[in-house]
N, C-alpha and C positions, 0 to 999 in steps of 0.2 A: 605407674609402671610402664617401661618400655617394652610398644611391640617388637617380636622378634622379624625378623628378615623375612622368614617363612610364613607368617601373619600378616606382614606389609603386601607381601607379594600374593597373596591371597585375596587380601580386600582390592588390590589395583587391577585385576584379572576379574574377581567376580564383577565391579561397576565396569570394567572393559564388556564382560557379557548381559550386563544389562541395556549398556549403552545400545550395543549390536540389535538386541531384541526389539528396544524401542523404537532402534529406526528399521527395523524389518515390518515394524507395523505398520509403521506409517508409509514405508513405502508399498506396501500391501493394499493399505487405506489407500492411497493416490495410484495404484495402478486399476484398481477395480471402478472408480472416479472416473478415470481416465477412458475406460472402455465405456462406460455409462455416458457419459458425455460424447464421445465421438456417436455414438447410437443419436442421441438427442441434437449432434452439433448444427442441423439444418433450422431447429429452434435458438439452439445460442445462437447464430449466426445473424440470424435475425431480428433478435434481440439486441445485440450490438450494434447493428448497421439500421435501423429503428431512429438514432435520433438524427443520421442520414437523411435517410427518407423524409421523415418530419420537415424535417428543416427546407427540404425542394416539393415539399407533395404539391404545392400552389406555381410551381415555374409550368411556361408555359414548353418546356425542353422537356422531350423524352430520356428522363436521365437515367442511367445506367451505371454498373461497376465493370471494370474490365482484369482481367488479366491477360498476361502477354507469354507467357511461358506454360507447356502441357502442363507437368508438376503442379504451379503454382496455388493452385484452386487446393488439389490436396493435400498439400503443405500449410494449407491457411486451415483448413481443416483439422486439420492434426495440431496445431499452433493454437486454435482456438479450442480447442478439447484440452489442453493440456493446461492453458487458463484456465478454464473454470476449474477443470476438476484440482486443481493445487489452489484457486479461491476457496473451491468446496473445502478440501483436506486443511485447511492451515487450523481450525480450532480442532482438530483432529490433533493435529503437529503439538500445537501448545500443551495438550492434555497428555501426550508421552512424554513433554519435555519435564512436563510437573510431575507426574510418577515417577521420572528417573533422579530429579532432585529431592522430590518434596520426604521419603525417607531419612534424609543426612539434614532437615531442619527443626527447629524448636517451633512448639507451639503458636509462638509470639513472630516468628517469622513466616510459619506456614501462613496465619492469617493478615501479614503485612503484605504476603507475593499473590498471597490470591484473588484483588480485587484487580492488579493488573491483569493476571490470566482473561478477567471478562472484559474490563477496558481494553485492551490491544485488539482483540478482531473486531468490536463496535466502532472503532476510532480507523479502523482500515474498513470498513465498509460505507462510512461515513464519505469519507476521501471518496472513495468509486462511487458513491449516489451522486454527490456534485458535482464528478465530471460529466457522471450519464445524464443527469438532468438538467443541468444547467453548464457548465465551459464547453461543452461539446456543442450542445446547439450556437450556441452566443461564436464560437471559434467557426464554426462552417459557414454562418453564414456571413462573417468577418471574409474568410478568403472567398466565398462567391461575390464578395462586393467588387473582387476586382476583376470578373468577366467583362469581355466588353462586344457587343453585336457587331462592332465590324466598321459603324461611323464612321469613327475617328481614328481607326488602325486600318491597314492594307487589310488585313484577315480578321474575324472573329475568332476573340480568347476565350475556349470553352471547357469546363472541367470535366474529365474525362480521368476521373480516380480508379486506380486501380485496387482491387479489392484485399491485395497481401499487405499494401502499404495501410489505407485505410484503418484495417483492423490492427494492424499491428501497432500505430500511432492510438486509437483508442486504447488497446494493453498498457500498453507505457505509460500514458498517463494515469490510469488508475492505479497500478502499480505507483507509478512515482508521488500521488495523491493519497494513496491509503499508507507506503510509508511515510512521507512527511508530518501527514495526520499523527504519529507515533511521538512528536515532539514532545508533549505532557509527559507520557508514559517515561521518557527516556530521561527528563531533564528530573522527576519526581524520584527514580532510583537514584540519578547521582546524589541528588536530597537525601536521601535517605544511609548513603554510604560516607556521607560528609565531603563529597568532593566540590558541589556546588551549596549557596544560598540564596534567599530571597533577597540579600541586599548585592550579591554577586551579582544576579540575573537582573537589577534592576540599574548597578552603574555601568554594564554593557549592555543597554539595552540600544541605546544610536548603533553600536558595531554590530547588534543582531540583527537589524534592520535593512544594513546593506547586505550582508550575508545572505538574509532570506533572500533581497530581490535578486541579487546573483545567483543562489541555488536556483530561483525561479526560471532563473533563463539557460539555466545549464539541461535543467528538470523537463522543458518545456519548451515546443515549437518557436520559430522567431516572431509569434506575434502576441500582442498585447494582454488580447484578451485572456488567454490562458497565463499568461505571467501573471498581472493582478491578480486572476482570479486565484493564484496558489498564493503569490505572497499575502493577501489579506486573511485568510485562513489561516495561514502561519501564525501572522503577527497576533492576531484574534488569540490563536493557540498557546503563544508565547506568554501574553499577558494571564492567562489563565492557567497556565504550568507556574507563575509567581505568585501567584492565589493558594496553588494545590500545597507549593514548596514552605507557604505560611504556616499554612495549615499542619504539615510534616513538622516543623519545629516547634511549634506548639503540640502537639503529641507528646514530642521526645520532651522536651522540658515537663509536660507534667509527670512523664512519666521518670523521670530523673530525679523529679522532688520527690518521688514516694519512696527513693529507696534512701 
C-alpha cells in the first residue's frame, strides 16, 4: 500500500525531531564533560605532558615548557578540556547514534551493527595508548637527539617547546592514531554491504601499503619514528580486517544455504 504525502511528510519531520533530540543529548553530554574537565584540566594537563617529562627527567638541563603569548596558557586549557571531554563523550555519541538508527533495523541487523558499536571506541583508545606510551616517548627523544652543547656550532641548539604546540601535536596524533585504528571496523562494513572482499583486499594489497606509508606522513610529524610507528599498526590492521572480511563471507554463505 502507498504512503500518502501527509504520512511521508510525517515520518521525515518526526526522524528530523529525533535526529535534533539526539544531538541535543549529546551535546548536553559534551558540554557538562567539557566543564568537568576544565575543573580537572591541571590533571589532564599533566597527564599529557607526562611522557614529556619522562623522556628528559635524567637531562642534566632545567627543562621547561614555555609560552610566548598572555592568552595562550588559557587557550591550551580550554583546547585540552575540550579533548578529553569529546574522548570522554564519544561512546556517549555512538550510543545516540544507535538509538536514533537502531528502531528502522531488523533483528539480524541490530545484532550485526552492535559488535561494532563496542569495537570502534576500544580500537580508538587503542590508537591513543600507543601514542602515549610508546610513539610519543621513542618521537621526543628522536628530536632531542638533535641538540647540540654548542662544540661544534657557534651557539648551543636547545629545546625550548612551547606548551600550545607541544600539546596540541600530542592531540593530533591520538586523534589521527585512534581514527586510523577504525581501518577493520570500516573495511568490515564495506564487507558486509558487498562493496569490498577478501580477495579485493588481498590483490590490492602492494597499493595499500604505499597508501598507508603516505597517509603516515600526511597523518604525522616529518619524522620517522612516528611514520612507522603508524604505518606498522595499519598494515598489522589491514591484514586483520582480511581475516575479519573472511570471516564475514563465511557467515553470509552459511547463512544463504539455509534459506
Amino acid at each position: 500500500m502507498k504512503m500518502s504525502k501527509n504520512q511521508a511528510e510525517g515520518g521525515f519531520f518526526s526522524h528530523l525531531t529525533e535526529l535534533r533530540k539526539r544531538l541535543i543529548h549529546s551535546l548536553i553530554f559534551l558540554t557538562i564533560l567539557f566543564v568537568i574537565c576544565y575543573y580537572f584540566s591541571d590533571y589532564i594537563y599533566g597527564f599529557l605532558v607526562d611522557p614529556y617529562a619522562q623522556a628528559v627527567k635524567n637531562d642534566d638541563l632545567n627543562r621547561r615548557l614555555i609560552f610566548t603569548a598572555l592568552q595562550e596558557t588559557f587557550l591550551t586549557y580550554l583546547k585540552v578540556s575540550f579533548f578529553a571531554a569529546f574522548f570522554f563523550t564519544s561512546p556517549i555519541i555512538l550510543i545516540q547514534i544507535w538509538k536514533f538508527i537502531a528502531p528502522g533495523l531488523y533483528d539480524d541487523e541490530k545484532s550485526a551493527i552492535m559488535p561494532y558499536l563496542v569495537v570502534t571506541p576500544i580500537l580508538f583508545l587503542l590508537g591513543g595508548m600507543l601514542v602515549y606510551y610508546l610513539i610519543m616517548p621513542l618521537a621526543i627523544k628522536f628530536f632531542l637527539s638533535f641538540e647540540s652543547s654548542g662544540l661544534n656550532t657557534a651557539l648551543p641548539i636547545q629545546l625550548e617547546a612551547k606548551v600550545n604546540e607541544y600539546l596540541s601535536l600530542v592531540m593530533k596524533l591520538i586523534f589521527a592514531f585512534g581514527l586510523s585504528f577504525q581501518l577493520p571496523v570500516v573495511l568490515s562494513l564495506l564487507a558486509r554491504i558487498g562493496v569490498v572482499d577478501a580477495q579485493f583486499l588481498k590483490q590490492r594489497r602492494k597499493y595499500v601499503v604505499v597508501i598507508i606509508f603516505a597517509s603516515a606522513a600526511v597523518l604525522t610529524p616529518p619524522d620517522p619514528v612516528t611514520q612507522i610507528g603508524l604505518a606498522i599498526p595499519l598494515l598489522l590492521l589491514y591484514e586483520l580486517s582480511i581475516i575479519s572480511v573472511k570471516f564475514i563471507e563465511r557467515k553470509n554463505r552459511e547463512k544463504n544455504a539455509q534459506y
